[in-house]
N, C-alpha and C positions, 0 to 999 in steps of 0.2 A: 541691273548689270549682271549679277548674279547668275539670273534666270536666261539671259543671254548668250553666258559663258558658257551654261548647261547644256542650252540645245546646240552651242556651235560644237561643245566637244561630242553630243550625239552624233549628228551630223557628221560630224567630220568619223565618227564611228565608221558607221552607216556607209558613209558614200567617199571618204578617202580615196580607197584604190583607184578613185576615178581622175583623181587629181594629179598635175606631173608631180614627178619627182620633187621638183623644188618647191612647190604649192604645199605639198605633203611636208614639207622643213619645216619651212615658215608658219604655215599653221602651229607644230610641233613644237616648236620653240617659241615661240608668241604666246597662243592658248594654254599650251599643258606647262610649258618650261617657266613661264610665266617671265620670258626675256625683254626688255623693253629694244625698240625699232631702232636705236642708238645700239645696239651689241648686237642686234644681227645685221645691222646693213656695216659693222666691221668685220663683222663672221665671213659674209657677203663680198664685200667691200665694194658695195652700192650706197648707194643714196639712201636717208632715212626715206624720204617721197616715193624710191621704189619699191622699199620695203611695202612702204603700207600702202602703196597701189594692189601688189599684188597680195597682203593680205585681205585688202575689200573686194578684188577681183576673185578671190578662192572662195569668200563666203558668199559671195552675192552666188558662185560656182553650187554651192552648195545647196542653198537655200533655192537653187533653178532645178535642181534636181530633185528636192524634195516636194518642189511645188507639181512636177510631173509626176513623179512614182507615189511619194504620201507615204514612205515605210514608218517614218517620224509617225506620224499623225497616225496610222491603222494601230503601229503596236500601243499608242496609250487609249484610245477607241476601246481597243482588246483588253487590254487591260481595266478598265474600267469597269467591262462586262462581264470581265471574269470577277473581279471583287465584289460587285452584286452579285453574281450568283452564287459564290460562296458564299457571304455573309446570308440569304436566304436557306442554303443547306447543312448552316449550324445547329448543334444538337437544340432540339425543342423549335425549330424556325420551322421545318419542314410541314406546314398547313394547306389545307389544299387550296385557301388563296395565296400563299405562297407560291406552290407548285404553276401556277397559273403565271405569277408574275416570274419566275424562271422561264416557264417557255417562251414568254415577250420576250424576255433579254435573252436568251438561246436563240431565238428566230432573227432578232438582230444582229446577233453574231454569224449565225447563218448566213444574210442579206446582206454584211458587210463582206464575207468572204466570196460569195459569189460576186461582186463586183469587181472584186480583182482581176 
């Protein structure tokens, strides 16, 4: 559940602006505020059912976004291949089979950014 919470609050980082107005509440107050669907559908003064319609309609919103662009998924890619490559250019690592295995992970940092 945790890990869920995670990527909705990246996500929702990431790709909010894209979300109406009210999408952007609700998320807000749900996810960060940590409000239960009983005190914003009085906030609202909807329906608990509409609240959480339109919370599962924002993230599925979300999650369709991230499934076309991938910013989620490139920046930990990146990140990945950035902490190998430093972990090989710490003091005493720098070997020339080292250096060898930096430019694999260099050329796949490469390969993943020309895909964008």
């Amino acid at each position: 559940m945790l890990e869920k919470l995670e990527r909705i609050n990246v996500l929702y980082d990431i790709y909010g602006d894209l979300l109406t107005e009210r999408q952007r509440e609700v998320i807000v107050l749900y996810y960060l505020n940590d409000y239960s669907l009983g005190e914003i559908s009085e906030h609202y003064q909807v329906s608990r059912q509409a609240v959480h319609d339109m919370i599962k309609r924002s993230v599925e919103l979300l999650e369709k976004l991230e499934e076309k662009l991938g910013i989620y998924q490139g920046y930990f890619f990146r990140k990945e291949v950035l902490n190998q490559a430093m972990e090989l250019l710490s003091p005493g690592e720098l070997t020339e089979k080292n250096i060898e295995k930096l430019k694999i992970i260099l050329g796949e940092l490469y390969r993943e950014n020309e895909g964008e």
